[in-house]
C-alpha positions in Angstrom: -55.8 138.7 -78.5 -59.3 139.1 -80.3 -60.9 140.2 -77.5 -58.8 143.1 -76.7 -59.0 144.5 -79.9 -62.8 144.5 -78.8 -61.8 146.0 -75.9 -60.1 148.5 -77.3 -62.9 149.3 -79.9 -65.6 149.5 -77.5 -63.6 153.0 -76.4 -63.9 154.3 -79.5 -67.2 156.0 -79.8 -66.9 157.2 -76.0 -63.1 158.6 -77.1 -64.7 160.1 -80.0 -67.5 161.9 -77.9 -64.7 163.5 -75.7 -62.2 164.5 -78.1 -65.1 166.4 -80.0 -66.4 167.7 -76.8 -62.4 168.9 -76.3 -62.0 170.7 -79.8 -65.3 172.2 -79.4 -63.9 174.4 -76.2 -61.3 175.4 -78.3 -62.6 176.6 -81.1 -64.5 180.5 -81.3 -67.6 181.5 -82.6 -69.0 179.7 -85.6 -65.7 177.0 -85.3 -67.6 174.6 -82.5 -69.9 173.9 -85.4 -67.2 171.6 -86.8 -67.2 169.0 -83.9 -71.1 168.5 -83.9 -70.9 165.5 -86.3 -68.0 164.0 -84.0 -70.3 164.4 -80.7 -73.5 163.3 -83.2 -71.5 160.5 -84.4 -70.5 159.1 -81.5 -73.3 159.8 -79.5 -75.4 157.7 -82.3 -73.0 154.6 -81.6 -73.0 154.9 -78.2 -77.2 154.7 -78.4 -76.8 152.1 -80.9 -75.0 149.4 -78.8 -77.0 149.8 -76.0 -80.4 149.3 -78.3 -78.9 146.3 -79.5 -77.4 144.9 -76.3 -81.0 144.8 -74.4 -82.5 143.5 -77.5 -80.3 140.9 -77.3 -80.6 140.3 -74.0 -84.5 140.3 -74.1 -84.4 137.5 -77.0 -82.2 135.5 -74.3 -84.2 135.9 -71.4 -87.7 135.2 -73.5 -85.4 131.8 -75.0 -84.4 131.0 -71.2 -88.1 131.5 -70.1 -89.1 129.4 -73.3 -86.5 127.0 -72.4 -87.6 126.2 -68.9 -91.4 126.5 -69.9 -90.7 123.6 -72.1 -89.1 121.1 -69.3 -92.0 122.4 -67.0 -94.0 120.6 -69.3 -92.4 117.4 -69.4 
């Protein structure tokens, strides 16, 4: 059950991006200037996970590497 709440968070920030993106078309004249902190928002999150999801998986592959550097050894 946990991990579909995940799931269903990890649409969030894209669904935000959208929906901004939507209103935006909408709106006339100086109006679209109300769904920039939506798409900025958004857009900041979706950068944000994928910053810290190849961090994380450079710290695992440099442990792995690590790892098997050490059994080399022995």
């Amino acid at each position: 059950m946990r991990r579909q709440v995940q799931i269903w968070l990890s649409f969030g920030a894209p669904l935000l991006v959208l929906l901004a993106l939507l209103v935006a078309q909408h709106r006339q004249g100086s109006d679209k200037v109300q769904a920039l902190p939506a798409v900025l928002v958004g857009s900041g999150l979706i950068v944000s996970s994928a910053v810290g999801r190849r961090r994380r998986r450079g710290r695992l592959l440099e442990a792995l590497s690590r790892s098997r550097a050490a059994k080399a050894e022995h």
